[in-house]
N, C-alpha and C positions, 0 to 999 in steps of 0.2 A: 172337872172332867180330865182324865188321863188322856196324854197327846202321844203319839208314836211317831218318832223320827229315822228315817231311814236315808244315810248319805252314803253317792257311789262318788265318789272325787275320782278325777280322770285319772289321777296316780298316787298311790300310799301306800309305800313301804314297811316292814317289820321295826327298822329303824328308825324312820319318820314317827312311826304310831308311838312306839315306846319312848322314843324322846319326847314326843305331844303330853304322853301319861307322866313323864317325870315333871316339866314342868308347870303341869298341873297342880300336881301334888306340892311342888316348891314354892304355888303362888297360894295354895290352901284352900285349894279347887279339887281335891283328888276323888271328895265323895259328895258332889253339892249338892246344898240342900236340893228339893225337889225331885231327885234323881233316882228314879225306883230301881233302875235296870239300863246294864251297859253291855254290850255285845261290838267287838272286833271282827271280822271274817273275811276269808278271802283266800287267796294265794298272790305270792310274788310282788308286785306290784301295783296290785288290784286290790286293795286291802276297802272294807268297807266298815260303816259303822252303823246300829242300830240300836238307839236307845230310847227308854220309855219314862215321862214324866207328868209329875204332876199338874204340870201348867203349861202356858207360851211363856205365864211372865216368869218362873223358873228357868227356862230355859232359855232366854231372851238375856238375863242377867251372868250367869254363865257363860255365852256367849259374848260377852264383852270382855272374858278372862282369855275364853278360846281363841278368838279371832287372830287377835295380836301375835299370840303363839304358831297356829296355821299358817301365817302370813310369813314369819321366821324362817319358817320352817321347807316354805316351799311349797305348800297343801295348800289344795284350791278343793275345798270344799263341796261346793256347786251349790244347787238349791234342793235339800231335802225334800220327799214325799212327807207329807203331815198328814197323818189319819187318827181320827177318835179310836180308841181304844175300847174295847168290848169289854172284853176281858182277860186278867192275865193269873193263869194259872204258875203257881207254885211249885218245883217239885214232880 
């Protein structure tokens, strides 16, 4: 069952986010498994995130890449809205 996550961290920058997506990518995180669907949005310093997976334990494991990096970085995540997922249209 597809899970939907939706995080408003109290503050995330264009700068913060894109340094988050580079070292991702440098730790071999950049497209992980489980990960159907990625979404950034916002303005200014209000930047949010909203992405759709296949699992908790996908995401839970990622998670252990992510943290450490947020944690660097100054981004305080909070605690996601987690909702089942209906369905996700394509396109």
């Amino acid at each position: 069952m597809a899970l939907a996550f939706a995080f408003s961290p109290a503050s995330m920058n264009a700068k913060q986010y894109d340094e988050c997506i580079r070292q991702l990518a440098a730790a071999g995180a950049g497209a992980p498994a489980g990960r159907l669907y990625h979404a950034c949005y916002g303005d200014g310093d209000k930047l949010r995130v909203f992405d759709i997976w296949e699992s908790k334990e996908h995401f839970d494991r990622f998670g252990e890449i992510l943290k450490p990096i947020l944690e660097r970085l100054g981004v305080d995540p909070g605690q996601p809205d987690v909702q089942t997922v209906h369905r996700v249209i394509k396109g």
